[in-house]
C-alpha positions in Angstrom: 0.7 -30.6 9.8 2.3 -27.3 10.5 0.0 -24.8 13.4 -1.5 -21.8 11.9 0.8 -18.7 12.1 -2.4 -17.1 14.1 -5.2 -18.4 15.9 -8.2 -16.9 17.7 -10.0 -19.2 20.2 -13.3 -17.7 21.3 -12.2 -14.1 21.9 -14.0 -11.4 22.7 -13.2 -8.4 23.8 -15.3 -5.4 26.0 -14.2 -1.8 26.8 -15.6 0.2 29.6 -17.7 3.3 28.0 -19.5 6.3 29.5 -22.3 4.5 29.7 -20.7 1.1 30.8 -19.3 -2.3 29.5 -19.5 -1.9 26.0 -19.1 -5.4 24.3 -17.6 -5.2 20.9 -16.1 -8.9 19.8 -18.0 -11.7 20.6 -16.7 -15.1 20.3 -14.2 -14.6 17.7 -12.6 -17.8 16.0 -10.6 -18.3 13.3 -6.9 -19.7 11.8 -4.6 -17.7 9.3 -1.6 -20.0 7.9 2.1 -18.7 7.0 1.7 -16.5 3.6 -1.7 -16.0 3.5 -3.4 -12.9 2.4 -6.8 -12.4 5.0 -8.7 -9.0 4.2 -11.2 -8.2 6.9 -14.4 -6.6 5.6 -17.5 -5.1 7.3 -19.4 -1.6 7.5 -18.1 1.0 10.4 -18.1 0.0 14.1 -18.4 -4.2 12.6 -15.0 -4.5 14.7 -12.5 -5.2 11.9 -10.2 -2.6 13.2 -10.6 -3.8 16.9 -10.3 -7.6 15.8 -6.6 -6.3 14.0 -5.7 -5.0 17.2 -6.0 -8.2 19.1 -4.4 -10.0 17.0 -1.3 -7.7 17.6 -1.7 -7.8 21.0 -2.3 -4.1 20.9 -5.6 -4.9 22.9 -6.3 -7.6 25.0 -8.8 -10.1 24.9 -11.3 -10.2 27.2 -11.7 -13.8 27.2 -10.7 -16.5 25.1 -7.3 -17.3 23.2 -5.2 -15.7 21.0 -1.8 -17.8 19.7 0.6 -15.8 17.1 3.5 -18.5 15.9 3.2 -20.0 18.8 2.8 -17.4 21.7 0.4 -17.0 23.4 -0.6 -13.3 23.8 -3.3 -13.6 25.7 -0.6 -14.6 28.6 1.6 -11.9 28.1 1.8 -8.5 29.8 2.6 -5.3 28.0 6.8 -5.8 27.6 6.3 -9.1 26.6 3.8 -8.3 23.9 6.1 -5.4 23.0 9.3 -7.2 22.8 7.0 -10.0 20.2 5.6 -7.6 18.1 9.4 -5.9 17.7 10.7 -9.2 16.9 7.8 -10.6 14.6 4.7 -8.3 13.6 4.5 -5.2 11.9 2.0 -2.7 12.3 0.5 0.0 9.7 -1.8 1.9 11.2 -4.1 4.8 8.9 -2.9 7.7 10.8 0.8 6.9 10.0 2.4 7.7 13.4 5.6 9.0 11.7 7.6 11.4 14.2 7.4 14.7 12.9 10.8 15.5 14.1 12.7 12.8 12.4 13.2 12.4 8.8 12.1 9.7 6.7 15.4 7.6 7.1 15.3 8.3 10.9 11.7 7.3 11.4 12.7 3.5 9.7 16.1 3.5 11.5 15.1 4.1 14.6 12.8 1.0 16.1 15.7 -1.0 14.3 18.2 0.2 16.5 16.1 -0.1 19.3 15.4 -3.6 18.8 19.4 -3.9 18.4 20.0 -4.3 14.1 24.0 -2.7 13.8 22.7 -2.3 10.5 19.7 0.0 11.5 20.6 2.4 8.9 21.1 0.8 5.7 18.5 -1.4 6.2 16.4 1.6 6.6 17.9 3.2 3.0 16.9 -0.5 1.4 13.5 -0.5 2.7 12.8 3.3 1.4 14.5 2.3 -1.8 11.9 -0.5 -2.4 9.1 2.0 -1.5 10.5 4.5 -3.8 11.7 7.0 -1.5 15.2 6.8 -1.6 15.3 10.3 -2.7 12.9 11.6 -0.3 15.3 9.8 2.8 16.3 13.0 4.3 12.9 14.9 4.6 10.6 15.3 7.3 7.2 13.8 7.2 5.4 17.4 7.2 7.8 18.0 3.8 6.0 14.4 2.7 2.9 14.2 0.7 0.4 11.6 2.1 1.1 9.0 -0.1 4.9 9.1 0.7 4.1 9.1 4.8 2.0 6.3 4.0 5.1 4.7 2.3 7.9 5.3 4.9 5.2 3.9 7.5 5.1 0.8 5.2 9.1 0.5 4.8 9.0 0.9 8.7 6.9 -2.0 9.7 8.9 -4.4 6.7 12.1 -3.4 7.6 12.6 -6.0 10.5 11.3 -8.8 8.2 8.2 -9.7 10.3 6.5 -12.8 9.9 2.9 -10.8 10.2 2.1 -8.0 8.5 -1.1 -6.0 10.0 -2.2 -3.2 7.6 -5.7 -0.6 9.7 -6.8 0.6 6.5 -3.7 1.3 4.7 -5.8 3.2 1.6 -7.7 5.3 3.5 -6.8 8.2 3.7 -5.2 8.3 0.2 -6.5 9.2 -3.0 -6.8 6.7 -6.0 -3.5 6.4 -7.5 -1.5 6.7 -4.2 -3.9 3.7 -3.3 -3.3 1.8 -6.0 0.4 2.4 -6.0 0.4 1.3 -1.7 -1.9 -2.2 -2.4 0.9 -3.1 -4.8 3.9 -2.3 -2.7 1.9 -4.4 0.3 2.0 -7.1 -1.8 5.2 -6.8 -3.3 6.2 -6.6 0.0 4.4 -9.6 1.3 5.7 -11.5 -2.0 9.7 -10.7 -0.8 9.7 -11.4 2.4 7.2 -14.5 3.0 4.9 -12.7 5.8 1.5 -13.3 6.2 -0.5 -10.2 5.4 -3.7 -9.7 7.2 -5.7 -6.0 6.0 -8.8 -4.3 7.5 -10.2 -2.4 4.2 -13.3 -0.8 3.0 -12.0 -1.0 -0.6 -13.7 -4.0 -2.4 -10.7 -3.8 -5.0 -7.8 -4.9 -2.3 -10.5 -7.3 -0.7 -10.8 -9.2 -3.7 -7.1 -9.5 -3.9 -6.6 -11.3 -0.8 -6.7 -15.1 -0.5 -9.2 -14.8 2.1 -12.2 -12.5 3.4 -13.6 -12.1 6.7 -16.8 -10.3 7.1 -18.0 -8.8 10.4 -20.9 -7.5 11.5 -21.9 -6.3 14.8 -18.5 -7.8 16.5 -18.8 -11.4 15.0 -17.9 -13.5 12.4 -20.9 -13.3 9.4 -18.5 -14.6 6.3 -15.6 -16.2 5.8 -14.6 -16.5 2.0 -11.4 -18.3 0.6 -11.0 -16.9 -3.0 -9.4 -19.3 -5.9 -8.4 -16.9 -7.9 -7.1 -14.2 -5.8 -4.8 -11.7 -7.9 
């Protein structure tokens, strides 16, 4: 039997607050195999965005486990957890985090030449080419509309061919069509290179297209749903 691509073992995680500890996953548990499609569901402050960032090792747990293809990141320290996510997650976050002062091709190219890829840059041109922006390549993401800085963030996190594809509300801040046309290049993009695709999402639509649904309420587990006939 092959070990779950990512596996939460009683985590929690607390932050310290104005007014103290605040506690904001609690006793977190669950297994996501390779390929699978996991969309994680609740109303604001539930914890699904918090429970995305621990498992990319973006926040630590507080206690408890957290394994990602066999690593364990709740024993790594900041490089370590840097150096993994380079080599095998990628990250979309709602905001975008584009550099304003690179263009579209640069903002791609650029973490692949830092993780060492000779072929930084036409890897980068394929990637915006599959995202339909290989006209838009040389332009700077304030010359981008949202939907296309949503894209180039998207080509960005596939380029390197990661194994686990997180997504913080990738429709958010975009209107219908643009949303549409993003759930539909995530999944393409899951479909052509094999990575496990794990979403936070408000939008019922692109939760029932996922495999699987966690919902959360209050930091903690309430629901978890495996669909049949996922689309």
């Amino acid at each position: 039997m092959t070990s779950p691509v990512l596996s939460l073992q009683n985590a929690a995680l607390s932050l310290d607050g104005n007014a103290g500890q605040v506690d904001i996953l609690h006793d977190i548990s669950l297994s996501v195999n390779k390929g699978e499609t996991l969309g994680l569901v609740g109303p604001s402050g539930s914890g699904k965005s918090s429970l995305l960032m621990l498992m990319g090792g973006l926040e630590q747990a507080t206690s408890g486990r957290i394994t990602a293809l066999d690593h364990d990141l709740t024993d790594m320290d900041e490089d370590a957890l840097a150096r993994f996510r380079r080599s095998a997650m990628g990250v979309v976050f709602q905001n975008f985090h584009l550099i304003p002062s690179m263009t579209a091709l640069e903002n791609v190219a650029t973490p692949l030449e830092l993780a060492g890829y000779r072929d930084a840059f036409s890897r980068a041109e394929t990637e915006l080419e599959a995202v339909g922006l290989a006209h838009r390549w040389d332009h700077y993401p304030a010359q981008l509309s949202g939907g296309e800085q949503q894209r180039v963030a998207l080509a960005r996190a596939v380029a390197p061919r990661p194994q686990i594809l997180l997504a913080d509300e990738p429709t958010g801040n975009l209107d219908e069509a643009n949303g549409t046309a993003i759930v539909d290049l995530l999944f393409d993009l899951r479909d052509r290179h094999g990575a496990t695709l794990i979403l936070v999402t408000h939008s019922h639509s692109l939760a029932q297209k996922c495999d699987r649904v966690i919902r959360l309420r209050d930091g903690r587990i309430t629901e978890d749903t495996r669909q049949e006939a996922a689309e």
